[in-house]
N, C-alpha and C positions, 0 to 999 in steps of 0.2 A: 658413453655407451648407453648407460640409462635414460639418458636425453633422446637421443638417437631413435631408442623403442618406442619409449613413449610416441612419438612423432611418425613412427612405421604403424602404432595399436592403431593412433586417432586416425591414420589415412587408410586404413583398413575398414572403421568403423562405418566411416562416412561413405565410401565405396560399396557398401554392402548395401543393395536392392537397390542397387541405383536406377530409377528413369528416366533415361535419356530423354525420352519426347517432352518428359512430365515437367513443364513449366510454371509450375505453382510457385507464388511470393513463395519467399523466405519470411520467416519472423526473427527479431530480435526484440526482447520481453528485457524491458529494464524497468527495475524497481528499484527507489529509497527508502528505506526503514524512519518511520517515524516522522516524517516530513509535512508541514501541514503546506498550504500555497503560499506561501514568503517566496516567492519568484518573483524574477522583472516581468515577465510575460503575463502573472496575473496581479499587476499594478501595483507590488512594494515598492512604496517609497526607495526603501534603501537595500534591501539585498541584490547583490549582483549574480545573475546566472547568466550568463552571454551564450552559453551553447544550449540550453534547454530551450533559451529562447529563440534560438536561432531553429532547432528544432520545431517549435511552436508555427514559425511565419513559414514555413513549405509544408506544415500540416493544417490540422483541427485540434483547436484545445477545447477542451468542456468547462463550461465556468462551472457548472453544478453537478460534480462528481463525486458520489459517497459511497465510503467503507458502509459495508452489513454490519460489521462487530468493532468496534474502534478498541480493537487490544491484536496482537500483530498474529499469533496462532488461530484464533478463529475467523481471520479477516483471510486469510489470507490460504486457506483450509478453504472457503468458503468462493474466494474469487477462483482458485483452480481448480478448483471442481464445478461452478459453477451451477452450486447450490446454497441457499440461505444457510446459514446456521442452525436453523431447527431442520434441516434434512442432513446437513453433512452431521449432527450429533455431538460438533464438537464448539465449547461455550467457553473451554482453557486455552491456556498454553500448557505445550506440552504433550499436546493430545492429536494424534493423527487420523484420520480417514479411513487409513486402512482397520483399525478398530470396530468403526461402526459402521462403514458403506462399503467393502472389503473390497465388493465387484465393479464397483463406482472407475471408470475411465478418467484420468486426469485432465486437464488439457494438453497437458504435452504426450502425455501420454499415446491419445486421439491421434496426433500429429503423429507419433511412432508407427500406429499401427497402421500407418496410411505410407509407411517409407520416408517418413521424415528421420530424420538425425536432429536428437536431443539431448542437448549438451547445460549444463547447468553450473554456473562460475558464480559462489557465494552464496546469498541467504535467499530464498525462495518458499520455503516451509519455514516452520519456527526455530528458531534458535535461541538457544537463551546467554543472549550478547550480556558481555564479551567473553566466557568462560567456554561457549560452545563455538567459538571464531579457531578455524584451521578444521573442524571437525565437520562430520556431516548432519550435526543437530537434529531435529524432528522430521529429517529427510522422509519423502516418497524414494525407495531405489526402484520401482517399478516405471518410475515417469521421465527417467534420464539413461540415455546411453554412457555420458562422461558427465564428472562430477568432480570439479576442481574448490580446494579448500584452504586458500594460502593464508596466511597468519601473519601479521606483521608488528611491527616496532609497539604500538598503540595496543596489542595483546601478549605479546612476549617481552617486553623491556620496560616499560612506561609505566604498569597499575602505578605504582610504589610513589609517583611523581602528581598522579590525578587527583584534584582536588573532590570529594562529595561531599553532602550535608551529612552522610551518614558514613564516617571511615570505611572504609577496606568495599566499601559496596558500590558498584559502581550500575548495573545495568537497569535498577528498577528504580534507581533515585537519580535527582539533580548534581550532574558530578562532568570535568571538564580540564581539560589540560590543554595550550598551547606547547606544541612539540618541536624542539629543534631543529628535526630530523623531515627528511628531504619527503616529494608526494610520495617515488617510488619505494621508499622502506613500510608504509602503511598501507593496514590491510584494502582499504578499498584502492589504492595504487597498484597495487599487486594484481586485484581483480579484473583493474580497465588492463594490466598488460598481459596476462591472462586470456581477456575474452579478445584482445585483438590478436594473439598467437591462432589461437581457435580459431578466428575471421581468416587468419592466413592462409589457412590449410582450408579451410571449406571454400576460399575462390581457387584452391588449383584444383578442383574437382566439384563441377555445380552440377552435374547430373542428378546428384539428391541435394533436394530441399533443406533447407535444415530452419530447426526451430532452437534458436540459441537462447535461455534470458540468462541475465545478468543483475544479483541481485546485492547493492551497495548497502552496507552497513550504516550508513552517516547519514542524517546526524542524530541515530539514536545515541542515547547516552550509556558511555560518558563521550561527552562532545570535545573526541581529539581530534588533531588538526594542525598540521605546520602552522608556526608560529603567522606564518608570513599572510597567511589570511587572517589572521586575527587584528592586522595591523590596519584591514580597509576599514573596520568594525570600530572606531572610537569607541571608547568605554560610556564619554559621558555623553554620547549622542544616541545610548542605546534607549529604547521606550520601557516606560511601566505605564503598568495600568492604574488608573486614577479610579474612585468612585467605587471601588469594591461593596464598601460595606452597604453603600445605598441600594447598589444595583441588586443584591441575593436577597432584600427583603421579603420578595413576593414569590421566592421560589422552593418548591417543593423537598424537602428535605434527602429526599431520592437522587434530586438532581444534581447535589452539591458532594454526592457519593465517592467520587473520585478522590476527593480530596485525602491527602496525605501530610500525617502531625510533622512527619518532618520540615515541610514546606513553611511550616511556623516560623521556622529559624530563619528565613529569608527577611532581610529588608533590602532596602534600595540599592544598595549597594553590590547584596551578591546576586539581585535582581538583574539589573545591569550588565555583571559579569556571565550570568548564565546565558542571558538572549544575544549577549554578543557572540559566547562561542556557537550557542547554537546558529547563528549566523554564519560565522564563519564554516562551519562545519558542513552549510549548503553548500556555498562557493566550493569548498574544497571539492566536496561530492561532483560540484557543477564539471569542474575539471575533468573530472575523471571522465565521465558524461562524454566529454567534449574527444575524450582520446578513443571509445570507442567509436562516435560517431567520425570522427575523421578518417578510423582505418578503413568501416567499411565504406568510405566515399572514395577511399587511395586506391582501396580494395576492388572498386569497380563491380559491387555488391549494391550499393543504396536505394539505383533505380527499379533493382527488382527485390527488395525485403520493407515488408509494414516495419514499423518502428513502434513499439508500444512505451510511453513512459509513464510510471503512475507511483501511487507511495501504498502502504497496507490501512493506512487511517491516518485520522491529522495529529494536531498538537498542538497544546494551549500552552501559551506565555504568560500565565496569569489572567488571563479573564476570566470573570467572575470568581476570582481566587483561586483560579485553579492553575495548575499547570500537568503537564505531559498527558495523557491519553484518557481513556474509559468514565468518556462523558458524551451527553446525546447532543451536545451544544454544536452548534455551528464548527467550530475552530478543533474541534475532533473526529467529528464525521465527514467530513470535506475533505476532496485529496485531489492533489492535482493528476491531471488524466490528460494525454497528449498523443494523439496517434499521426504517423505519417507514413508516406510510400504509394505501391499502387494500390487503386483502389479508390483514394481518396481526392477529388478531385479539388476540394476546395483548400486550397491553399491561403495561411495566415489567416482560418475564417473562426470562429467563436461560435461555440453551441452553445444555449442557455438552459436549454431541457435537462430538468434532472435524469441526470442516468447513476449505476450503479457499477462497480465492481466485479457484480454478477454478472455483468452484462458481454463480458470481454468473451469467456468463451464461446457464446454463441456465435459473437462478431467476428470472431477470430474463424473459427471452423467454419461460416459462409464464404469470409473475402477468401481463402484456400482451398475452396470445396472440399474439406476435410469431413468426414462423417461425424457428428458428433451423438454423445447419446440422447435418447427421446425424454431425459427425465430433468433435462435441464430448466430450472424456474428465471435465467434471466433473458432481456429482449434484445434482440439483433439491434447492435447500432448501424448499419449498415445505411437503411433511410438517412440517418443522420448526418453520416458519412458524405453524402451525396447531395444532401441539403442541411445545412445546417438551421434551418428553421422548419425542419419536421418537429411535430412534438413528442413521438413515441407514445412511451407509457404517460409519460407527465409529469413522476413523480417515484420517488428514490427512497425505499424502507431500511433506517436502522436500528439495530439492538443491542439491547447491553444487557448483565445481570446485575444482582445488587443483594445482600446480605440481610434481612430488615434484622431490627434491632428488637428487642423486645425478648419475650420468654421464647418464642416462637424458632426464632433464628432461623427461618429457613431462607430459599434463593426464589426470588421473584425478578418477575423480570420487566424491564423499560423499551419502548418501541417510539422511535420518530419518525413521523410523515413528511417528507421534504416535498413542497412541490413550486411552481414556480413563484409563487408570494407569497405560502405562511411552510412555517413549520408547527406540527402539531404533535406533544407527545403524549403520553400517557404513561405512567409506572402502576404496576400492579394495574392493568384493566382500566385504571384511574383512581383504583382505591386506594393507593399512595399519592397522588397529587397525578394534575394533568396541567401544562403550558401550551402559551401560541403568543407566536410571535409572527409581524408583520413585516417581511425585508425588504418592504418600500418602503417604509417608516423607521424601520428598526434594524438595520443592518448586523449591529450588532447583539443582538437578541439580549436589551437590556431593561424590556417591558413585558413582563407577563400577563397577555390581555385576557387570561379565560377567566376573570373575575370580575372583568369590566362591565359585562353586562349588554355590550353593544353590537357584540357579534356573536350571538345565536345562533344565527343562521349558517356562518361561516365555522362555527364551531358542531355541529349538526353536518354539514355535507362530509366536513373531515373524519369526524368520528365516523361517519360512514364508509369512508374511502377507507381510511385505516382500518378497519376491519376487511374490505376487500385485498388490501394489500399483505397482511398478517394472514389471510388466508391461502395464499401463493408460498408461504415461507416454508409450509410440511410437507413431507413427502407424502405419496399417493395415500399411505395407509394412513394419516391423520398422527402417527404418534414420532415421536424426536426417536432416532436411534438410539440405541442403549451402546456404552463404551465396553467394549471387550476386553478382557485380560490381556487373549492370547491375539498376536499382531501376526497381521497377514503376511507372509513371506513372498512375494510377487516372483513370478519365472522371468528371468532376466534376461530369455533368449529372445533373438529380435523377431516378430514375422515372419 
């Protein structure tokens, strides 16, 4: 009978302001937690993702796609709203929007107020995985009509079994269990069967639109995951990184911030163990990927819904000794980004222009004619969409914070300039150190040339443009929101 209801609420939901005429795409918004590009589609060697990739050849993938804030609350606060981090005000986890921009439109939200149907299966705002897994975590309830939170094996049976560097802790440290237990008992299992229930029900009724995302936990840590993917992943064919100590020589002590004492405990061995399950733990993801893009193709949905796939920031494996997130480096600020459906005519084609995060909800509310608000700071991918050797903006700003050390202690902050051959950063304004790296030479950002002496000039146009770019990031009034106590309570009625 419970079942039953449920299934009479959602076809009521979706029913309500329906437009018959109104043939606008559908979106389906899928996100992975933590994910840097380790995909077949953007040329690993060894990870397998067969449906993302499959994805990828009837869309546009972006090679140079970057988080605002490479930590998952501010990144990701910032891409749904579709404001930098210094307008949306918020620099944590933990911390929502409705705090500091109360009256700020979401993007799903946008899509509501235009009679779309907004449905939201797993993490999407912050969550502080895996303790907030079943829960609605640092939810928006203003930006979703349904709000599904299912919890699985990997959150309710498993901790007691996952291995970390740091006992009992599992979501903010390196920590990883191969699980006996089937896809469908785990939580992102749960989520792919979830959002294709939802798919089911929005094709027997498509007079409204609907804006579904779907957001996958894996492979943030701890990186659980049936055993059975762990097994393509050989342990001793896993990589490490060689050259550490050479490569951080020339770099600013800002830069190396991320770093965590417990990472010390790591040697090759649990090095190894960690990149494997995080391997594995795409693949699994990849799967799941694969079960909602097959419903809505059974579903007879695909021809008319965009397909968004992207992650909240990347993720180091040890380079430059780092590992997991909140670092301005290449392999944390990069994320893979992957749209398909109408709209997009290039099929299997590569964009090389950096774009941003920011940039989805403008994109998103053009391809729908969806209204969006006038205060949004990113650029319509749309040109891009259409050509994938438009250049846009050119070039893709991000930011971090950082603690200095000293009497002082207070929070300064780090900005990098991506654009399509250097990246350019700066900490404190530069008065903590500044880098640049050249990614036709340097791919992996293991030469810091701003002391070289040889590029002047190249370091002078940058400093320039990063200033124009940092000055896009504030809202009109010039000053960061301030966080409020008391949190906005949003009217839940629809339109």
């Amino acid at each position: 009978m419970k079942r039953y209801l449920r299934i009479l609420w959602l076809g009521l939901l979706i029913s309500v302001a329906a437009q018959t005429a109104d043939r606008r795409p559908n979106v389906l918004f899928i996100i992975s937690d933590d994910l840097n590009t380790s995909l077949g589609c953007y040329d690993h060697p060894l990870v397998k993702t067969p449906n993302i990739d499959k994805l990828a050849a009837r869309g546009i993938r972006f090679d140079k796609a970057y988080c605002q804030f490479p930590l998952c609350g501010p990144s990701r606060n910032s891409m749904l709203c579709g404001l930098y981090p210094n307008a949306t005000g918020i620099h944590r986890n933990s911390e929502i929007f409705r705090q500091t921009i109360p009256s700020h439109h979401s993007l799903s939200q946008a899509f509501r107020l235009e009679g779309y149907f907004a449905g939201r299966i797993g993490k999407l705002y912050h969550y502080n995985v895996p303790k907030s897994v079943g829960t609605n975590g640092h939810d928006d309830p203003g930006s979703w009509e349904l709000e599904l939170n299912p919890a699985g094996c990997d959150r309710l049976e498993e901790e007691g079994e996952i291995f970390s560097l740091r006992p009992g802790n599992f979501g903010g440290t390196l920590s990883w269990y191969a699980s006996p237990q089937s896809d469908e008992k785990h939580t992102d299992g749960m989520l792919a069967n979830d959002a294709e229930w939802v798919l089911e029900r929005c094709a027997r009724d498509q007079d409204r639109p609907f804006f579904i995302a779907v957001g996958f936990y894996r492979p943030h840590t701890p990186y659980v995951a049936p055993a059975t993917y762990f097994e393509g992943y050989p342990e001793a064919r896993m990589p490490v990184v060689q050259g550490v100590e050479e490569d951080v020589k020339d770099l600013p002590s800002m830069a190396l911030g991320s770093h965590k004492k417990e990472h010390d405990l790591l040697n090759d061995d649990l090095r190894r163990k960690a990149v494997q399950a995080y391997f594995a733990s795409i693949t699994f993801m990849d799967a799941q990927v694969g079960k909602v893009l097959d419903a809505l193709e059974r579903l007879g949905l695909a021809e008319n819904t965009i397909v968004v796939f992207t992650s909240d920031h990347g993720y180091h494996l040890g380079e430059h000794g780092l590992w997991q997130k909140m670092s301005l480096f290449e392999q944390s600020a990069r994320v893979p980004l992957i749209m398909a459906g109408p709209g997009i005519p290039s099929k299997g084609a590569t964009a090389q222009t950096p774009v941003g995060l920011v940039d989805l909800y403008p994109t998103l509310t053009e391809m729908c004619d969806v209204q969006a608000p006038g205060n949004l700071q990113g650029q319509s991918l749309v040109p891009i969409l259409s050509n994938p050797s438009e250049k846009g903006r050119g070039w893709s700003l991000t930011q971090v914070t950082r603690r200095r050390t000293g009497p002082k202690k207070d929070w300064v902050y780090g900005y990098t300039l991506r654009t399509d051959r250097w990246r350019y950063t700066e900490w404190d304004n530069g008065d903590e150190g500044r880098e640049l790296y050249d990614h036709h030479q340097d791919p992996l950002e293991q030469s810091n040339l701003i002391g070289s002496g040889d590029h002047a000039e190249t370091i002078e146009s940058l400093e320039s443009l990063m200033k124009e770019a940092m000055a896009t990031t504030f809202p009109a009034s010039g000053e960061i929101p301030e966080l409020k106590t008391q949190v906005w309570a949003p009217n839940l009625t629809h339109p």
